[in-house]
Chimera marker file (.cmm) of the C-alpha trace (Angstrom):
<marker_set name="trace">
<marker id="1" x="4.371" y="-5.360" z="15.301" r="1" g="1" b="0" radius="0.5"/>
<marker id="2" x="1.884" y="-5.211" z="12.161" r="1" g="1" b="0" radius="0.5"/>
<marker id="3" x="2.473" y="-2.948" z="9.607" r="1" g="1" b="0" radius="0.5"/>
<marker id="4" x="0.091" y="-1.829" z="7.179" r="1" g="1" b="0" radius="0.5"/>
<marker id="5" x="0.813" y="-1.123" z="3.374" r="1" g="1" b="0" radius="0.5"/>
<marker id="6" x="-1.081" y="1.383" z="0.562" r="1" g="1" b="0" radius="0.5"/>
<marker id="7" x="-0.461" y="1.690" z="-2.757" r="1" g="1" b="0" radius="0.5"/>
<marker id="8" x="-2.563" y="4.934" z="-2.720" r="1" g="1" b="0" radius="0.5"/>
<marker id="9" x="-4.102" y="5.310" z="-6.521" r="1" g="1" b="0" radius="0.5"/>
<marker id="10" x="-6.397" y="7.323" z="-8.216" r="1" g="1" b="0" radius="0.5"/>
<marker id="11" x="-9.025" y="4.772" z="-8.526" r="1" g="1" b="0" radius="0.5"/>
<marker id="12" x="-8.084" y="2.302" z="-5.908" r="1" g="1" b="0" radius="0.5"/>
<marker id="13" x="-6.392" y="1.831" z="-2.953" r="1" g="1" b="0" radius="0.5"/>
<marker id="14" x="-4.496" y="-1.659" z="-2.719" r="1" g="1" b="0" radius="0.5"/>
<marker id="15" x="-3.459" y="-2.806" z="1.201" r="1" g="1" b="0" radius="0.5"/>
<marker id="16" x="-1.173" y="-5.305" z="2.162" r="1" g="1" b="0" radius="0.5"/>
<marker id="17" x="-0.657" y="-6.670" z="6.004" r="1" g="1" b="0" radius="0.5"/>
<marker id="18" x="3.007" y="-7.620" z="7.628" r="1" g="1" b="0" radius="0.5"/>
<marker id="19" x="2.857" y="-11.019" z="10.024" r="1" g="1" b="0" radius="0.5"/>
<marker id="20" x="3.168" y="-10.256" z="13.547" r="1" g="1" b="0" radius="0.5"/>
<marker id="21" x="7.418" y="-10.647" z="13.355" r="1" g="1" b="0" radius="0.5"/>
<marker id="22" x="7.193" y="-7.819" z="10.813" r="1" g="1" b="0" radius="0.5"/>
<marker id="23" x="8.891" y="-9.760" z="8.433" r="1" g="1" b="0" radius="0.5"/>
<marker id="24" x="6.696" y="-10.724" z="5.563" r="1" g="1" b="0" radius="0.5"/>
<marker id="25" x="4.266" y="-8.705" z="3.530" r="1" g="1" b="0" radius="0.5"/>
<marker id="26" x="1.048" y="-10.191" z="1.861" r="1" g="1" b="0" radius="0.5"/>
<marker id="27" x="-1.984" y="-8.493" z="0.080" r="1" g="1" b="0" radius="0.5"/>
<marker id="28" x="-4.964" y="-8.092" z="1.812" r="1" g="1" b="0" radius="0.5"/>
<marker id="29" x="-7.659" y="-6.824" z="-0.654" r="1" g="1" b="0" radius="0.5"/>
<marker id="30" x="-8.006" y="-3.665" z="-2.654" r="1" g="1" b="0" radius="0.5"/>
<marker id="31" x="-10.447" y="-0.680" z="-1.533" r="1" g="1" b="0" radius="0.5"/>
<marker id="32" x="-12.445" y="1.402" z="-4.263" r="1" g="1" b="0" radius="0.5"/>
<marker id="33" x="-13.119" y="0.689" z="-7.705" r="1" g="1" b="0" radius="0.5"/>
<marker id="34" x="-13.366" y="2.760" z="-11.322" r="1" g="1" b="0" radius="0.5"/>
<marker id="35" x="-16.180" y="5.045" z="-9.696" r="1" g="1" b="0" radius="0.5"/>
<marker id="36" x="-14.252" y="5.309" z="-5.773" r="1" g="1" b="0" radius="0.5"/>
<marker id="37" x="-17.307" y="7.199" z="-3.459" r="1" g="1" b="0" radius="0.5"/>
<marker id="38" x="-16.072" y="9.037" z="-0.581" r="1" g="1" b="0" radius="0.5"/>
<marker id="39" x="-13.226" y="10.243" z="1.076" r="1" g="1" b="0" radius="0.5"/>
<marker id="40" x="-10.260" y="7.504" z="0.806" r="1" g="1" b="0" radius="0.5"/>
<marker id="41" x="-8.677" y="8.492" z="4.451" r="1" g="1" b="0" radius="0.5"/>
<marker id="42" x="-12.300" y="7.400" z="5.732" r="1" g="1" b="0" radius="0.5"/>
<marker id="43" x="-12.217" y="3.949" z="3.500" r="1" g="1" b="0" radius="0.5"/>
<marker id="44" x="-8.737" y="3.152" z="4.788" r="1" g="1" b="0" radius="0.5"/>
<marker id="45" x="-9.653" y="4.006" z="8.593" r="1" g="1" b="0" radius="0.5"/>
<marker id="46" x="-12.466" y="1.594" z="8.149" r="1" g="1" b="0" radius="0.5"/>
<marker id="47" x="-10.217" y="-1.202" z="6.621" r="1" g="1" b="0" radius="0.5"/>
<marker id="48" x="-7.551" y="-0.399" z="9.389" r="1" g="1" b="0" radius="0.5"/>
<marker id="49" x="-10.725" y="-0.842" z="12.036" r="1" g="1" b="0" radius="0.5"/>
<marker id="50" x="-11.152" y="-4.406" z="10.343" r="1" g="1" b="0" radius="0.5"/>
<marker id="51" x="-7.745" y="-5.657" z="9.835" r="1" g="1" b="0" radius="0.5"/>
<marker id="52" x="-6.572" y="-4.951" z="13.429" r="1" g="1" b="0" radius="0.5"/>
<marker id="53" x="-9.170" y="-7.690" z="14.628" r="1" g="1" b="0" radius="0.5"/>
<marker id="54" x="-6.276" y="-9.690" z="15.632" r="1" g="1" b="0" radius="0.5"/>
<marker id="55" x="-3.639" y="-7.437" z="16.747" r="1" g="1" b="0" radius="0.5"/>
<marker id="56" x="-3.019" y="-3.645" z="16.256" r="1" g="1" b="0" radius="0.5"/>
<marker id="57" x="-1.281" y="-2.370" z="13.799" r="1" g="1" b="0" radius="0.5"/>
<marker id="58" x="1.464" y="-0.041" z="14.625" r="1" g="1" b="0" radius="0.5"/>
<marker id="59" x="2.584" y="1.840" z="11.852" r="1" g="1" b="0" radius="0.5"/>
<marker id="60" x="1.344" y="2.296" z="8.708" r="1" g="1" b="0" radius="0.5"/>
<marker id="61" x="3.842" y="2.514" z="5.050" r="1" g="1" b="0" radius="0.5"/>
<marker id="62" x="2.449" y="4.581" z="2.224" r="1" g="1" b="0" radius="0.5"/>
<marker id="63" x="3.933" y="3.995" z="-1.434" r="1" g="1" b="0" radius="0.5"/>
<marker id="64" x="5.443" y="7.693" z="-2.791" r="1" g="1" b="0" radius="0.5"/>
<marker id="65" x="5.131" y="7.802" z="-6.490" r="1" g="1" b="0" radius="0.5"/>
<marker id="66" x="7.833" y="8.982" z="-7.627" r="1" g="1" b="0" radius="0.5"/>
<marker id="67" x="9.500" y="9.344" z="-11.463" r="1" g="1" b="0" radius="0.5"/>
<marker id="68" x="12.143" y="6.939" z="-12.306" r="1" g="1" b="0" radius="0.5"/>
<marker id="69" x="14.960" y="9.729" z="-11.688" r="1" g="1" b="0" radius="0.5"/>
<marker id="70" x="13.709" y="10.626" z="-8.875" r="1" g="1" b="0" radius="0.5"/>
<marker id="71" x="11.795" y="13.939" z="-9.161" r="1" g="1" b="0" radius="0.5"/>
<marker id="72" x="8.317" y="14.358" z="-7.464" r="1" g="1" b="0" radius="0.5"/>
<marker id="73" x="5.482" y="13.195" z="-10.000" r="1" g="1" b="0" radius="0.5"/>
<marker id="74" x="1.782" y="14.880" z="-10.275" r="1" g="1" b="0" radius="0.5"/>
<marker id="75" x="0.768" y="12.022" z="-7.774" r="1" g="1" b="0" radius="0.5"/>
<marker id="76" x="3.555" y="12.711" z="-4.947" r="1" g="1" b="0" radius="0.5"/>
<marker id="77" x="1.742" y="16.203" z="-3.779" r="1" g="1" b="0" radius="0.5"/>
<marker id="78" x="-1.434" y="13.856" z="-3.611" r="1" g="1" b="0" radius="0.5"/>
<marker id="79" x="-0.303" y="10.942" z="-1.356" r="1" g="1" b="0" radius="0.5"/>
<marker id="80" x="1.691" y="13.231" z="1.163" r="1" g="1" b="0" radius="0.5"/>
<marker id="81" x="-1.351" y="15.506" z="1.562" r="1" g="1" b="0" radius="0.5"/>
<marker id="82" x="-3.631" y="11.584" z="1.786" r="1" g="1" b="0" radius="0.5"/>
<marker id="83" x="-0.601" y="10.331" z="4.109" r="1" g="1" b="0" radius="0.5"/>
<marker id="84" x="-0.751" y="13.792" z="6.289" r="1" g="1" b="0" radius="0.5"/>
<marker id="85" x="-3.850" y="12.764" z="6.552" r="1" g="1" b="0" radius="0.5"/>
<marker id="86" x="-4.391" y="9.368" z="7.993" r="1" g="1" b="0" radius="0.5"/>
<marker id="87" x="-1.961" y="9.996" z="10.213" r="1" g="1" b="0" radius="0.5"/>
<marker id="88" x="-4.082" y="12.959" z="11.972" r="1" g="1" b="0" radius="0.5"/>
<marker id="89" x="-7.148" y="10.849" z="11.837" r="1" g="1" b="0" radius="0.5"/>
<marker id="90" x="-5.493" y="7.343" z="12.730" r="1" g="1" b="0" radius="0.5"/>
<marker id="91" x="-2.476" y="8.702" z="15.293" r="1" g="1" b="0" radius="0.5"/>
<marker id="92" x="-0.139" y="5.680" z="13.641" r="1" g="1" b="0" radius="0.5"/>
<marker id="93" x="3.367" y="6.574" z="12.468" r="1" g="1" b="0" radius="0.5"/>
<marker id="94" x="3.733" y="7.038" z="8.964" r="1" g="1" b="0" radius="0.5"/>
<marker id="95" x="6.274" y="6.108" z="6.546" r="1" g="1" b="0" radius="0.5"/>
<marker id="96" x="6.354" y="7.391" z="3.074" r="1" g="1" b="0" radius="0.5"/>
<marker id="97" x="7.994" y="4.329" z="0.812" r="1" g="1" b="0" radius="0.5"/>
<marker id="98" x="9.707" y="4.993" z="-3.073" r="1" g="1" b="0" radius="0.5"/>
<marker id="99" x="6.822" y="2.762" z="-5.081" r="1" g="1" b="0" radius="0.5"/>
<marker id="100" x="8.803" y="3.272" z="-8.235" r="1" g="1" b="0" radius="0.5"/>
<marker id="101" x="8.439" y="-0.078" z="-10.457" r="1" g="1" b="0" radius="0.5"/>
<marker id="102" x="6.456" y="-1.215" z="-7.503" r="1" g="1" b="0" radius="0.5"/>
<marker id="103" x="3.668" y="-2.084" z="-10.447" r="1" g="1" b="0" radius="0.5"/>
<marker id="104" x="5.991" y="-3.513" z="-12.876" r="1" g="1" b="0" radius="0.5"/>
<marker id="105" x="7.111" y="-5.880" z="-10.522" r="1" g="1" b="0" radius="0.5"/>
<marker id="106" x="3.807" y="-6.983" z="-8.715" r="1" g="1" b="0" radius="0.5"/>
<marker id="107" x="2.555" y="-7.416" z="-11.996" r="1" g="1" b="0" radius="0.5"/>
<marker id="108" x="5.697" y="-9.686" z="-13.367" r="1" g="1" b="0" radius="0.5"/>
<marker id="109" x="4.951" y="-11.980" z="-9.939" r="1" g="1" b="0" radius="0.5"/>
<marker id="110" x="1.356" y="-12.666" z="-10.785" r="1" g="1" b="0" radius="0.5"/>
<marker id="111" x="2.206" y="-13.092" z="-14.177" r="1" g="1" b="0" radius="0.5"/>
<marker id="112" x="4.121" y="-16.132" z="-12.708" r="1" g="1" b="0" radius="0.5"/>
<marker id="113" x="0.976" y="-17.601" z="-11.502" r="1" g="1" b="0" radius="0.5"/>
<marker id="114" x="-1.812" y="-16.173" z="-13.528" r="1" g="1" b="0" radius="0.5"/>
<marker id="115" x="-1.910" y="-15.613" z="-17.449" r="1" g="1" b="0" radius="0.5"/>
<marker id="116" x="-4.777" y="-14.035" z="-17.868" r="1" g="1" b="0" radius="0.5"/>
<marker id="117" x="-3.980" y="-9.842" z="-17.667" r="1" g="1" b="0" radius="0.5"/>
<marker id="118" x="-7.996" y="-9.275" z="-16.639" r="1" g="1" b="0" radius="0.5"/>
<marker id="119" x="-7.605" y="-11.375" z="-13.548" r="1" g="1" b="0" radius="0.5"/>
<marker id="120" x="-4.112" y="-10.082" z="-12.338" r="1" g="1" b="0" radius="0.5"/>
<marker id="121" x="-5.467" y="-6.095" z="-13.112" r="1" g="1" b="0" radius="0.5"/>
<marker id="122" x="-8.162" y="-7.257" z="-10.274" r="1" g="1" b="0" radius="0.5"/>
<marker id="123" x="-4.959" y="-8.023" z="-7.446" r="1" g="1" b="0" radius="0.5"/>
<marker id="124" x="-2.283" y="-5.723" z="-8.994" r="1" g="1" b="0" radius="0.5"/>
<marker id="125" x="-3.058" y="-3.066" z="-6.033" r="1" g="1" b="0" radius="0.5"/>
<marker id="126" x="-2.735" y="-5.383" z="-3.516" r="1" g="1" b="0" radius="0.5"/>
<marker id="127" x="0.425" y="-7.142" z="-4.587" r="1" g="1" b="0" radius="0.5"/>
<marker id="128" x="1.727" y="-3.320" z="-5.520" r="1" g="1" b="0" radius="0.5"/>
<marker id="129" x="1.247" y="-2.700" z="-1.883" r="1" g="1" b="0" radius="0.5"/>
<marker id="130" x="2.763" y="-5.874" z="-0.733" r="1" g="1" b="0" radius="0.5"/>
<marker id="131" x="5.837" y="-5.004" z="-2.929" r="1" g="1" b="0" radius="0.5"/>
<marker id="132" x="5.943" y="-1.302" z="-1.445" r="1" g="1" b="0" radius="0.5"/>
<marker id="133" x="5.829" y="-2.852" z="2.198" r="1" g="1" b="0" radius="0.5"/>
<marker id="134" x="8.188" y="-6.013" z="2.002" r="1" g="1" b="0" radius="0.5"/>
<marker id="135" x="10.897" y="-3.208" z="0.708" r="1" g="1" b="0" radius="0.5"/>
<marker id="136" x="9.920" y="-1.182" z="4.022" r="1" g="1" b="0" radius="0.5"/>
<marker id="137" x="10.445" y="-4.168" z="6.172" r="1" g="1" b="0" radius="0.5"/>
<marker id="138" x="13.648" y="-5.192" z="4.220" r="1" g="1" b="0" radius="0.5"/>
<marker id="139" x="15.278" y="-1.932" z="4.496" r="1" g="1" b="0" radius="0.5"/>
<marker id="140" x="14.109" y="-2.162" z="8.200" r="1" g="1" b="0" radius="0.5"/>
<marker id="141" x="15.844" y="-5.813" z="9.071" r="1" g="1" b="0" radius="0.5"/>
<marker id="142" x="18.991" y="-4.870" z="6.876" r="1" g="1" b="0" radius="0.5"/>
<marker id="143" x="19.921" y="-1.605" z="8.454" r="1" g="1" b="0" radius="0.5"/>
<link id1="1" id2="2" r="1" g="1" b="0" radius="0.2"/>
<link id1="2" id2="3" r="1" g="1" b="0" radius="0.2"/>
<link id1="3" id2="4" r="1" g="1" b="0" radius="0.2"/>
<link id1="4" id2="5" r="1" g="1" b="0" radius="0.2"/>
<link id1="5" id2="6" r="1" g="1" b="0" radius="0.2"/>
<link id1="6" id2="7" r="1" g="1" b="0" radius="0.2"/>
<link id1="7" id2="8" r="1" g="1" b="0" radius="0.2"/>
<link id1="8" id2="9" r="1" g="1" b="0" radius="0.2"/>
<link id1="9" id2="10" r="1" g="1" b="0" radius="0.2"/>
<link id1="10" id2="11" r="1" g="1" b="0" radius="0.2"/>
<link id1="11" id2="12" r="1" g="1" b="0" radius="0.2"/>
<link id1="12" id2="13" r="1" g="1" b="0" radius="0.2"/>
<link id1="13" id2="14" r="1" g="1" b="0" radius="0.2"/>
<link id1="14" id2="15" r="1" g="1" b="0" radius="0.2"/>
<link id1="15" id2="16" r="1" g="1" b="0" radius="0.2"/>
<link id1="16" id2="17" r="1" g="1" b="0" radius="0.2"/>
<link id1="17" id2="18" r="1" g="1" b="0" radius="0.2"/>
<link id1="18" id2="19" r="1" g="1" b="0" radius="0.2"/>
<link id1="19" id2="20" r="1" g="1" b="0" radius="0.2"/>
<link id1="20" id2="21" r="1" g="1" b="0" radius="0.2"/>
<link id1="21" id2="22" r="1" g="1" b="0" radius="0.2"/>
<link id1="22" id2="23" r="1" g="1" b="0" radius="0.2"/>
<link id1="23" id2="24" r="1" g="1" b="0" radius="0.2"/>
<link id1="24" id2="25" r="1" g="1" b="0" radius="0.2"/>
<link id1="25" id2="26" r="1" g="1" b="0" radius="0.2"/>
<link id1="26" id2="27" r="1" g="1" b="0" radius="0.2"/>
<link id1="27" id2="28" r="1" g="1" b="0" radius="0.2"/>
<link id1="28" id2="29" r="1" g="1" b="0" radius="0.2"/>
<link id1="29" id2="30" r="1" g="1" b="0" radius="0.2"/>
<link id1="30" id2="31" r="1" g="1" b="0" radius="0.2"/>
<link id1="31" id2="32" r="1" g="1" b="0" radius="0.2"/>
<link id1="32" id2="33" r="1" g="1" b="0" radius="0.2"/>
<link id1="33" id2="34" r="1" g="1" b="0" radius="0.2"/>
<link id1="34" id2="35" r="1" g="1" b="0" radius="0.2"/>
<link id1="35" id2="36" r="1" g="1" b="0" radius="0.2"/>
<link id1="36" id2="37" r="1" g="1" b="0" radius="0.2"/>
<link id1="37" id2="38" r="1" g="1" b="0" radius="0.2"/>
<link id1="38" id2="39" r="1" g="1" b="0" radius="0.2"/>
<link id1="39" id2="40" r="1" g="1" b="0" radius="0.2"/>
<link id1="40" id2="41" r="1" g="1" b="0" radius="0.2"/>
<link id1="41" id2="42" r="1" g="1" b="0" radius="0.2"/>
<link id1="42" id2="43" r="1" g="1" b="0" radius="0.2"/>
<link id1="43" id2="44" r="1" g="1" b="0" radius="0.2"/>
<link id1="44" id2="45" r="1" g="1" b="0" radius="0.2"/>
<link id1="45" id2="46" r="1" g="1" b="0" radius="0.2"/>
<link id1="46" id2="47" r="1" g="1" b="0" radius="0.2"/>
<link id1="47" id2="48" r="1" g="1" b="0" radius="0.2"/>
<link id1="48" id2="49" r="1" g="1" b="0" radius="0.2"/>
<link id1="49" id2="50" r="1" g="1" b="0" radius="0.2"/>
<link id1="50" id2="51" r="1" g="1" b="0" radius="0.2"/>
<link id1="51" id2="52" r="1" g="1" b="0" radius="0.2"/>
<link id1="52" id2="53" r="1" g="1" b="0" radius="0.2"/>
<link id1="53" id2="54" r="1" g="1" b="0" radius="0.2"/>
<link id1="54" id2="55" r="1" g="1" b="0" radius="0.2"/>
<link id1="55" id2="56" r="1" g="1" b="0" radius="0.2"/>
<link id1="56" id2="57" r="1" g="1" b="0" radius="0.2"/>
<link id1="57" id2="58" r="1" g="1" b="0" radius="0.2"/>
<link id1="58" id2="59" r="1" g="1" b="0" radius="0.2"/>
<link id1="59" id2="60" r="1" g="1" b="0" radius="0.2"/>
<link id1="60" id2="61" r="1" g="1" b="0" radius="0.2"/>
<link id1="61" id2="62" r="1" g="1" b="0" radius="0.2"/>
<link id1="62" id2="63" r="1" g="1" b="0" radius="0.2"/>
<link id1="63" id2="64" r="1" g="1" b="0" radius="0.2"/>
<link id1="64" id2="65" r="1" g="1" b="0" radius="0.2"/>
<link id1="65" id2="66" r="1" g="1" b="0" radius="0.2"/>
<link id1="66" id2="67" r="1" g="1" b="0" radius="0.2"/>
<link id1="67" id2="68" r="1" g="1" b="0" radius="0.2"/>
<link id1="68" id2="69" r="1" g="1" b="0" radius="0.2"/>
<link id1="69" id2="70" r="1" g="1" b="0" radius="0.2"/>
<link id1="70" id2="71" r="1" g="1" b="0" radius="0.2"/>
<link id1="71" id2="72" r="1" g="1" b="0" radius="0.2"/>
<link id1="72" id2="73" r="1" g="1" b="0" radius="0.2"/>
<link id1="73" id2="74" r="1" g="1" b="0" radius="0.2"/>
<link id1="74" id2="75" r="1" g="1" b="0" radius="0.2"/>
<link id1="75" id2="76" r="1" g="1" b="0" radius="0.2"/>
<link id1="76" id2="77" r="1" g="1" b="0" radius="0.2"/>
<link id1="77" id2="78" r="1" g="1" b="0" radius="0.2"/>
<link id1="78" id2="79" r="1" g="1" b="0" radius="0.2"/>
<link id1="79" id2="80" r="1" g="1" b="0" radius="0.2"/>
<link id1="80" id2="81" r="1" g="1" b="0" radius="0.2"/>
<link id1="81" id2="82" r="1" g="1" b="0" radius="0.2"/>
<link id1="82" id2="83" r="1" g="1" b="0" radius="0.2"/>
<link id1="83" id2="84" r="1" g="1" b="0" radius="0.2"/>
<link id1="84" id2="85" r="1" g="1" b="0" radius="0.2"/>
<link id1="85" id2="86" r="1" g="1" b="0" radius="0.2"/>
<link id1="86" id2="87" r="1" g="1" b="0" radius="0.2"/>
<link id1="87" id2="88" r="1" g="1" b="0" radius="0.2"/>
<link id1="88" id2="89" r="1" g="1" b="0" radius="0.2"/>
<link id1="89" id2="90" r="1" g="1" b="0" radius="0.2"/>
<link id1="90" id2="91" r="1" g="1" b="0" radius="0.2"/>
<link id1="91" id2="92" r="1" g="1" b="0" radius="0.2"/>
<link id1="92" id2="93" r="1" g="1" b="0" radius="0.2"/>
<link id1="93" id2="94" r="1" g="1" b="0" radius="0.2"/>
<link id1="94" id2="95" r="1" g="1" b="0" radius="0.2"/>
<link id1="95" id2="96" r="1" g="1" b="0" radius="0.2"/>
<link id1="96" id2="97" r="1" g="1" b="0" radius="0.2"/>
<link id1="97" id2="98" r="1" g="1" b="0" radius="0.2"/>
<link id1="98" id2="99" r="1" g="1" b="0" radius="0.2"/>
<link id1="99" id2="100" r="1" g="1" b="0" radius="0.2"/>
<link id1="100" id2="101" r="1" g="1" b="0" radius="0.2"/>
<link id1="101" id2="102" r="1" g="1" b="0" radius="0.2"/>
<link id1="102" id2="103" r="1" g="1" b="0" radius="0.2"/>
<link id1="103" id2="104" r="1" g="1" b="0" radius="0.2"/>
<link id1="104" id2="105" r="1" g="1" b="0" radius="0.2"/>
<link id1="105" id2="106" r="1" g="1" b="0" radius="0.2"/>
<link id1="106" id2="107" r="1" g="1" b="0" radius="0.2"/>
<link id1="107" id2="108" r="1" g="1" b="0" radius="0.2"/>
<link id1="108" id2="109" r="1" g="1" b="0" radius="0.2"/>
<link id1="109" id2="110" r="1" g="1" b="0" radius="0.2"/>
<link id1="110" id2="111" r="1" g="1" b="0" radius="0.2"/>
<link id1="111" id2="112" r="1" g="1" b="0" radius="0.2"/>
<link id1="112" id2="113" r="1" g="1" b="0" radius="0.2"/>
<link id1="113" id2="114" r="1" g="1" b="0" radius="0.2"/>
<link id1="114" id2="115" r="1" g="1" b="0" radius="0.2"/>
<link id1="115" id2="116" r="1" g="1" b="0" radius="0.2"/>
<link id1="116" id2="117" r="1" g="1" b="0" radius="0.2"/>
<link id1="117" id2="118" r="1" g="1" b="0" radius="0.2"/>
<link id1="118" id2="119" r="1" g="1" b="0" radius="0.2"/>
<link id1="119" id2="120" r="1" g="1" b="0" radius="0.2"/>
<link id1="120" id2="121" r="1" g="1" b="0" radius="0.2"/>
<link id1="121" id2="122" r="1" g="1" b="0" radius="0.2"/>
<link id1="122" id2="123" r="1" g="1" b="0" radius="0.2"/>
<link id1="123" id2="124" r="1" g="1" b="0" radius="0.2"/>
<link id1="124" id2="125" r="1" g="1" b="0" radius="0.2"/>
<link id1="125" id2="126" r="1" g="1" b="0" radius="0.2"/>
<link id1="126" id2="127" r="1" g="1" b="0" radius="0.2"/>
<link id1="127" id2="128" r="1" g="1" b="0" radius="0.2"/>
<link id1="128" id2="129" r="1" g="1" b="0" radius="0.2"/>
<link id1="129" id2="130" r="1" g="1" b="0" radius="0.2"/>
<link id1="130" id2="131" r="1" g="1" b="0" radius="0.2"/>
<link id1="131" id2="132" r="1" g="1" b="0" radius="0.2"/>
<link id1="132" id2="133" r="1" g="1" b="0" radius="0.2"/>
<link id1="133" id2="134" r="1" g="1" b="0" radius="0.2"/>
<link id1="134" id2="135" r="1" g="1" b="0" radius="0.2"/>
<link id1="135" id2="136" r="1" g="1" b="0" radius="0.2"/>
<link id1="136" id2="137" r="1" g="1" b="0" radius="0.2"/>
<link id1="137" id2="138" r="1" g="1" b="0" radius="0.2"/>
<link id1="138" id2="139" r="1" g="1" b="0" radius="0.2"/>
<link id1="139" id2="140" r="1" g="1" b="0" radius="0.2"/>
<link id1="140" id2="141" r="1" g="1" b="0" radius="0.2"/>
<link id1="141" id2="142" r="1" g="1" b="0" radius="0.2"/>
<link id1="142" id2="143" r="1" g="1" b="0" radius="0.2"/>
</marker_set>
């Protein structure tokens, strides 16, 4: 089963793919840019058209923004209305996933490998959204 991740932001949307087991999360690419045209359910329906080349995906895990105690941010209205969404259009199962520090710590992994803060900005949404799906499939394995 392939699961598809989205960290869903205001001016891109970064995706991340699970292997076929469902067991490992990597990113995939990051849709948009500082001027995003169009609706973002359409750009991720296209993506999902692409990515499923090889096999389908089944489900598909959005990141929920949330604030570090817990409470509903201005973004969390946003993503359940773009998750509510996708799922009409697409007919996948959705699963909303807690994304907080999801940043922080995509960020502190490709700090590992890359110094430079202008080339890590470029895959931070990506490797957000493989962070926000490798805790959906952990969660899923462990319980």
């Amino acid at each position: 089963m392939r699961v598809l991740g989205i960290d869903f932001g205001e001016r891109r949307i970064g995706l991340a793919l699970s292997d076929a087991s469902g067991t490992l999360a990597s990113p995939v690419g990051v849709l948009g840019g500082a001027h995003r045209a169009g609706d973002p359910v359409s750009l991720v329906l296209a993506a999902l058209a692409d990515l499923a080349h090889d096999e389908p995906i089944a489900r598909i895990v959005v990141g929920l923004p949330r604030r570090l105690d817990g409470r509903d941010s201005e973004q969390t209205p946003r993503v359940r209305r773009f998750a509510a969404e996708l799922h009409a259009r697409s007919g996948l199962p959705i699963d909303l996933q807690d994304e907080r520090l999801t940043s922080h710590e995509a960020d502190a992994r490709l700090a590992l490998r890359e110094r430079d803060w202008r080339k890590r900005k470029a895959r931070l949404d990506a490797a957000a959204a493989a962070v926000i799906l490798q805790d959906w499939l952990d969660e899923r394995h462990d319980g």
